[in-house]
VEXGUKE-855118 format. One record per residue (C-alpha): residue number from 1; residue in three letters; z, x, y. Coordinates in Angstrom, 2 decimals, decimal comma. Example, Ala and Ser with C-alpha at 12.3 -4.5 7.8 and 13.67 -1.06 7.14 Angstrom:
2
n; res; w; u; v
1; ala; 7,80; 12,30; -4,50
2; ser; 7,14; 13,67; -1,06
# end
This chain:
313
n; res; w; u; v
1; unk; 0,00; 0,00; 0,00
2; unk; 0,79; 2,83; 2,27
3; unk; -2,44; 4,75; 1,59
4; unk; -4,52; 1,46; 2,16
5; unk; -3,10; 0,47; 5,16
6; unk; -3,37; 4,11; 6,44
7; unk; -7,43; 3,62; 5,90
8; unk; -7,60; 0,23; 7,59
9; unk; -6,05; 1,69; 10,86
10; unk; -9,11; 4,32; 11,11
11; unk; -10,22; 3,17; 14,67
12; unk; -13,76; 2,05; 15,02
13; unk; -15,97; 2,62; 17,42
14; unk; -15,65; 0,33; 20,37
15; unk; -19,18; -1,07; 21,21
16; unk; -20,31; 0,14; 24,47
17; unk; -21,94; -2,03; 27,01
18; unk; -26,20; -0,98; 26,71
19; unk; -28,93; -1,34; 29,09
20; unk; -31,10; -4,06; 28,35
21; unk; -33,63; -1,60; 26,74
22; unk; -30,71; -0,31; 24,63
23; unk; -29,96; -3,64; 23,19
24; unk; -32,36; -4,28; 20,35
25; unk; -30,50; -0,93; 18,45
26; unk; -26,38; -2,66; 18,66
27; unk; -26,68; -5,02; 15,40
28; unk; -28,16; -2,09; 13,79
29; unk; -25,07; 0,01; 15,10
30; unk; -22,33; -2,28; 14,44
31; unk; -23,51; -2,85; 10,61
32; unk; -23,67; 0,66; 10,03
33; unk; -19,65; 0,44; 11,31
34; unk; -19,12; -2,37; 9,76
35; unk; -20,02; -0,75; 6,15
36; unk; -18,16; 2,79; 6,66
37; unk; -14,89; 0,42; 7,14
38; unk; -16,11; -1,57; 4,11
39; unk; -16,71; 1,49; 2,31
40; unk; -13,27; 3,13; 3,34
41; unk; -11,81; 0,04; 2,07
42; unk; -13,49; 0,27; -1,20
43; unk; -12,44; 3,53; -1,73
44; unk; -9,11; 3,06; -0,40
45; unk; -8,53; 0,15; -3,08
46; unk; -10,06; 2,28; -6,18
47; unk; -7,69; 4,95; -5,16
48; unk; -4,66; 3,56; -5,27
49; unk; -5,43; 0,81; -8,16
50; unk; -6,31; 4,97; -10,01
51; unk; -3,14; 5,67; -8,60
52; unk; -1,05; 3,05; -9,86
53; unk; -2,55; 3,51; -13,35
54; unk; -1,77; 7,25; -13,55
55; unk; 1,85; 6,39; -12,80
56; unk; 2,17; 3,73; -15,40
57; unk; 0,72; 5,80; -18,04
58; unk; 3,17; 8,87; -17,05
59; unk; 6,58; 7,55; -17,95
60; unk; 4,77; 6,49; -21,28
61; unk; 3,62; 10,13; -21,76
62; unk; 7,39; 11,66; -20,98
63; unk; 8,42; 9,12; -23,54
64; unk; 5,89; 9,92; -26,15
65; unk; 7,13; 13,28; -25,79
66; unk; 10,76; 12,70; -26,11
67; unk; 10,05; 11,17; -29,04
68; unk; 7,94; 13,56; -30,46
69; unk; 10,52; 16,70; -29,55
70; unk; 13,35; 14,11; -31,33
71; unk; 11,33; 14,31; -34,73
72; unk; 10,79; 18,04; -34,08
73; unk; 14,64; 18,93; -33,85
74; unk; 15,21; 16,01; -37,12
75; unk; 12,56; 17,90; -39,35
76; unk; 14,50; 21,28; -38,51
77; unk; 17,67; 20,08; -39,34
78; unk; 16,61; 18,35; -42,28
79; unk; 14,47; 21,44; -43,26
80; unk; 17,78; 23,79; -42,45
81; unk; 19,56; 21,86; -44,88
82; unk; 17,39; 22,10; -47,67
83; unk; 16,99; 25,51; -47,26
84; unk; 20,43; 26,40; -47,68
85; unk; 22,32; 23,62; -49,10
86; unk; 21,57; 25,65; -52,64
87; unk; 24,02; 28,28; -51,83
88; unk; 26,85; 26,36; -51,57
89; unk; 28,85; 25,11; -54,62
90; unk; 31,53; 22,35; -55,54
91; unk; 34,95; 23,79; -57,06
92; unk; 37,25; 21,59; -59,05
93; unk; 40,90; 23,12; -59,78
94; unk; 41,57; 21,99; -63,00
95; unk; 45,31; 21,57; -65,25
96; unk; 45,07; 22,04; -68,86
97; unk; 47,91; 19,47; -69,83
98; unk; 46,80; 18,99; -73,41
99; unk; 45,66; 21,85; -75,92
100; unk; 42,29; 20,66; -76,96
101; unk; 41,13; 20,68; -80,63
102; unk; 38,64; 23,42; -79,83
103; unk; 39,55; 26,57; -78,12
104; unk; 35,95; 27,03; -76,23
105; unk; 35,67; 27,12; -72,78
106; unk; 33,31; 24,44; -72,46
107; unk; 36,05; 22,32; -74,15
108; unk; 38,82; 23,20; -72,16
109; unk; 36,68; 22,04; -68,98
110; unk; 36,13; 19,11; -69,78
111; unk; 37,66; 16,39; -67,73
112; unk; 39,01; 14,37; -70,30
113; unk; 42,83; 13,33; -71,25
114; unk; 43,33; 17,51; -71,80
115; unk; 43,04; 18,41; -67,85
116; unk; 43,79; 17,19; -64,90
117; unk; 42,23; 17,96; -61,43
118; unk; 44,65; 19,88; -58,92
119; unk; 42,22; 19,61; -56,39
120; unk; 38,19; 20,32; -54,80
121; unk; 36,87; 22,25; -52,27
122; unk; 34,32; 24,38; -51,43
123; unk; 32,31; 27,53; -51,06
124; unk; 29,17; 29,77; -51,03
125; unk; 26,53; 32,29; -53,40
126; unk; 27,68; 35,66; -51,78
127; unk; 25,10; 37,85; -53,94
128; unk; 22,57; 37,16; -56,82
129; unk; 25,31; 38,91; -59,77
130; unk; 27,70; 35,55; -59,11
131; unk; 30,25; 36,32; -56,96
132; unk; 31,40; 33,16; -54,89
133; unk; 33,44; 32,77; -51,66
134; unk; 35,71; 30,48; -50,53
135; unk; 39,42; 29,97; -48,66
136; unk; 42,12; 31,27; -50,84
137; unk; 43,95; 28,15; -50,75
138; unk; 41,48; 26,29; -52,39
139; unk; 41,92; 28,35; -55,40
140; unk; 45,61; 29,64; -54,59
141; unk; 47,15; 27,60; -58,14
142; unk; 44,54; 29,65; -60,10
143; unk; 46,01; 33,00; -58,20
144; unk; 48,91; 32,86; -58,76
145; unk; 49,12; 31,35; -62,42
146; unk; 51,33; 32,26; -64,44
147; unk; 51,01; 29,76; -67,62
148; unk; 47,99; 30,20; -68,20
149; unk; 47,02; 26,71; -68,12
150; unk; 45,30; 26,77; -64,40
151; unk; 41,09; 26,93; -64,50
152; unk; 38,61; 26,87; -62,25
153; unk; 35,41; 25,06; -62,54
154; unk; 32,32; 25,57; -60,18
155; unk; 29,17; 23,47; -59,34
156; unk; 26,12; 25,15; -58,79
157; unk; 22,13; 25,04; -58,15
158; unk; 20,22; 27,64; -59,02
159; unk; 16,78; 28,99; -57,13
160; unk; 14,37; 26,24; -59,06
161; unk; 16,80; 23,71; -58,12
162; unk; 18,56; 23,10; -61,93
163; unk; 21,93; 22,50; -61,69
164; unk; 24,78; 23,77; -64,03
165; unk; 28,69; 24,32; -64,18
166; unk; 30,58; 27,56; -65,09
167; unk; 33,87; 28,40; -65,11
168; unk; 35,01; 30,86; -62,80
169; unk; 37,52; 33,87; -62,99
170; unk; 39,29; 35,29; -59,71
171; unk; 38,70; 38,80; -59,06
172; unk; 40,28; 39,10; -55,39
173; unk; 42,05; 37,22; -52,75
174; unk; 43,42; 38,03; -49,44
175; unk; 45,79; 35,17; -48,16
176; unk; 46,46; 37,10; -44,53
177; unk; 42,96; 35,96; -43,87
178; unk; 42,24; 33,09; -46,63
179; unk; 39,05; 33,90; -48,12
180; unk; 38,96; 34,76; -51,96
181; unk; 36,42; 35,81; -54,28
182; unk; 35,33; 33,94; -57,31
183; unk; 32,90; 35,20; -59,97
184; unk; 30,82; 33,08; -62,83
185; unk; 28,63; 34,13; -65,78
186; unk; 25,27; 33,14; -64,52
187; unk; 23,51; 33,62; -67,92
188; unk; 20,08; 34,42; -66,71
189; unk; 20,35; 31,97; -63,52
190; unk; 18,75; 33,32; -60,60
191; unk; 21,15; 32,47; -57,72
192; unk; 20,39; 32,11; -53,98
193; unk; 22,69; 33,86; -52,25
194; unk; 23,52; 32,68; -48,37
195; unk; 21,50; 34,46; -45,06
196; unk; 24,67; 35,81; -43,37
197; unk; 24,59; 35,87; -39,39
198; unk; 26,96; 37,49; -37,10
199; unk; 29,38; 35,95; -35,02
200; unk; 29,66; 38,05; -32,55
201; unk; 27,10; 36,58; -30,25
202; unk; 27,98; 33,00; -30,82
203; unk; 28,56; 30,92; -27,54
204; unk; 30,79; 28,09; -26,75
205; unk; 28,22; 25,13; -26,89
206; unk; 25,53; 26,38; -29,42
207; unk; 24,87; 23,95; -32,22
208; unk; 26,15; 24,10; -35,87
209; unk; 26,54; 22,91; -39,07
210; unk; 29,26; 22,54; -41,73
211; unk; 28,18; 21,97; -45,45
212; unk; 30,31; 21,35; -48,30
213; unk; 32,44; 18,46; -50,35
214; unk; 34,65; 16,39; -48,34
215; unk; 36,63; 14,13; -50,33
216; unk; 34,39; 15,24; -53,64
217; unk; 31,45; 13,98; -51,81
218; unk; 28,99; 16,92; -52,99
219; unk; 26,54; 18,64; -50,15
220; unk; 27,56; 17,00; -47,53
221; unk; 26,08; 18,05; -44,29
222; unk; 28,04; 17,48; -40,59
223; unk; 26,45; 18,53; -37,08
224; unk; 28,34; 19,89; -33,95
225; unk; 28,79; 22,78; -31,81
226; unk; 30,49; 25,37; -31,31
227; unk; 34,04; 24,12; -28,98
228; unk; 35,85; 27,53; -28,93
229; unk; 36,61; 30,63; -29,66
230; unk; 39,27; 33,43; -29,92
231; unk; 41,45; 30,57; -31,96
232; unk; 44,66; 31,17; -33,16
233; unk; 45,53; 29,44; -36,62
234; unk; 47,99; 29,93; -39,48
235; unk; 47,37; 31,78; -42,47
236; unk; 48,77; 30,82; -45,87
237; unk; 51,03; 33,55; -45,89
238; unk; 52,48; 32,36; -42,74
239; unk; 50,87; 34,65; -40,43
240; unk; 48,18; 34,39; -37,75
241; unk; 44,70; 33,97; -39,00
242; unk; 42,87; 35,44; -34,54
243; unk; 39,75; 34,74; -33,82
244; unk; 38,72; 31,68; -35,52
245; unk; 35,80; 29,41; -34,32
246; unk; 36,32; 26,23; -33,25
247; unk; 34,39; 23,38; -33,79
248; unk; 33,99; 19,66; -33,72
249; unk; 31,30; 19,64; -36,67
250; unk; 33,66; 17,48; -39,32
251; unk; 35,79; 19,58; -41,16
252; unk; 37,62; 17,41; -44,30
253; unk; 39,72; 17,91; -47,01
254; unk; 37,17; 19,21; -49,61
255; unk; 35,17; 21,05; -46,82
256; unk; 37,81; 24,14; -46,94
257; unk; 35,53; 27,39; -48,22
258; unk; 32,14; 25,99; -47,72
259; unk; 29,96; 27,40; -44,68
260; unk; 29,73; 27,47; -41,00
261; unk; 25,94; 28,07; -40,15
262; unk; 23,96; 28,03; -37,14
263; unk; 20,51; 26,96; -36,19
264; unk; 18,63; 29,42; -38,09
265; unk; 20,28; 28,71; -41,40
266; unk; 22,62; 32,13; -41,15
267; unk; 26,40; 31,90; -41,84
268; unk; 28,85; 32,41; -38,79
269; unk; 32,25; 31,44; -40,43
270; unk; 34,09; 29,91; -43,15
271; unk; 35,55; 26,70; -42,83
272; unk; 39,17; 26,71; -43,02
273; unk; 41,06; 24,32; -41,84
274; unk; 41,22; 21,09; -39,12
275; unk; 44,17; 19,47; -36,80
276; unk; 44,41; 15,94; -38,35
277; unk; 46,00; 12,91; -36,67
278; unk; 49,68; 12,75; -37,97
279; unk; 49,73; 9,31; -41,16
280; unk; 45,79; 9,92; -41,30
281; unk; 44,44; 12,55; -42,72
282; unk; 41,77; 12,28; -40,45
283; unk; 39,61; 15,28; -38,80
284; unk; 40,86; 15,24; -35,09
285; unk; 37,36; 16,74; -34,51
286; unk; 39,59; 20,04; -33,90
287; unk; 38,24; 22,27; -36,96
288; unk; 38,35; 26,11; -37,40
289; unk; 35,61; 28,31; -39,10
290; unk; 37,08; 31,77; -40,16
291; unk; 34,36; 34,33; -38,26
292; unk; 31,96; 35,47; -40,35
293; unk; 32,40; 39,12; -39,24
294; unk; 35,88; 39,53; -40,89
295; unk; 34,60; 37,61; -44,19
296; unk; 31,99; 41,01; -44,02
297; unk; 34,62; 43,55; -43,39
298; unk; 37,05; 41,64; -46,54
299; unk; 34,92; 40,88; -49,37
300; unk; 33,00; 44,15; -50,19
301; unk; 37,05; 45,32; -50,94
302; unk; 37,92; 42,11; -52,71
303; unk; 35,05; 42,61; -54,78
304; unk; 35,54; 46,36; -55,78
305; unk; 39,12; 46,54; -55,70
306; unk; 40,39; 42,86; -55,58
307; unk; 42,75; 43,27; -53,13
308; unk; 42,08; 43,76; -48,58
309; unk; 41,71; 47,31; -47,83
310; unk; 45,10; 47,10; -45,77
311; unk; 47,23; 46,07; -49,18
312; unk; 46,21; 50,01; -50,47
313; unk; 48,06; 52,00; -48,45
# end
């Protein structure tokens, strides 16, 4: 409206008074003006109906785009999933309450009327020869056993996507930091280990993902960023567990052991541990990943030696 009322104010020309001789040229003249005001008219109204259509079809095209950077950042999360949801397993702590008839392992791990489950959690493929991480309370009964009657049973995929059980031996634990190291008899199984990352570059606000059992529930996959860091939280020997992540991805009993990872698919921390409202049970959405920069500097001694490097000397 603007633009077209702009062109109708162009001034025309004023039609001068003409000698007599002059006369027979002024309808010729004022047609001519006539049509360039006509014409700028024209034009005028073409431009802005253009005009109008351009911004109609604009908000459709930021939308279109929205939507098509939505399913972009779905298909990567879906994708990041799938890529490394292998690499984590399901552990059940198992009871042997009842001596079974048979004496084979397979028998004994049964859940049947002979065992009872203690309790689930999580954790992840550390390297292709079977060893397994995961907090060392979810495996503390199996620790420090000393009846004999405590086993540990782990769920796994392998790299075709079969899955199979295995019961798993402790070969190391550090409760100053709670991590542990599990190790199972892959028979010929090729394993897919986890992409580590580092966490020394994470950033308050960068997005990641927790994957593990809550509540049993195998591979279950929650979303959040990173809330914190430099956190403060209590070991199970009582002491101070610095420099935990936190996060408001949904940390649940179940998820303890399983792994933090970050947009790429590499491991930043281990999740430990969450702040639940007091009757509930419920995550608070205040939930702490173990950095994945100690877990490094632990397990290559828990492996070798079974014990942290401090407990030598």
């Amino acid at each position: 409206m603007v633009i077209l009322g702009c062109l109708q104010s162009i001034p025309s020309p004023i039609p001068t008074k003409k000698s007599p001789s002059s006369s027979s040229s002024s309808p010729s003249s004022w047609s001519r003006s006539l049509g360039t005001r006509r014409e700028a008219i024209v034009f005028g109204t073409c431009f802005v109906s253009s005009f109008l259509s351009f911004t109609t079809a604009f908000p459709s095209a930021i939308a279109q785009q929205e939507q098509d950077q939505f399913q972009q950042d779905e298909e990567r999360v879906v994708h990041l999933f799938q890529d490394t949801s292998p690499s984590v397993v399901f552990i059940k702590d198992l009871e042997i309450v009842k001596s079974p008839t048979s004496s084979s392992n397979e028998s004994m791990l049964n859940e049947n009327e002979n065992t009872k489950v203690e309790g689930t959690g999580s954790g992840f493929i550390w390297d292709k020869f079977g060893h397994i991480v995961t907090n060392y309370h979810v495996v503390a009964k199996l620790a420090t056993d000393t009846s004999g009657l405590q086993r540990c049973k782990v769920y796994l995929v392998d790299a075709k996507g079969n899955s199979f059980s295995r019961e798993a031996k402790i070969i190391g634990y550090d409760p100053a930091y709670d991590l542990a190291v599990l190790k199972v008899d892959i028979e010929g199984n090729k394993l897919k280990p986890v992409v580590l990352g580092t966490s020394r570059d994470i950033r308050v606000g960068q997005s990641c993902f927790a994957i593990g059992n809550p509540y049993g529930y195998e591979n279950t996959l929650t979303t959040g960023v990173v809330s914190g860091l430099g956190r403060e939280i209590p070991s199970p020997n009582g002491k101070a567990i610095r420099g935990a992540i936190q996060t408001d991805a949904a940390i649940n009993s179940g998820n303890s052991g399983g792994p933090l990872i970050n947009s790429y698919g590499h491991v930043i921390g281990v999740n430990t541990a969450t702040f639940t409202r007091k009757g509930t049970g419920v995550s608070s959405g205040v939930n702490f990943a173990i950095p994945i920069d100690t877990v490094v500097r632990t397990v290559p001694y828990l492996i070798v030696y079974g014990t942290p490097y401090s407990n030598r000397y």
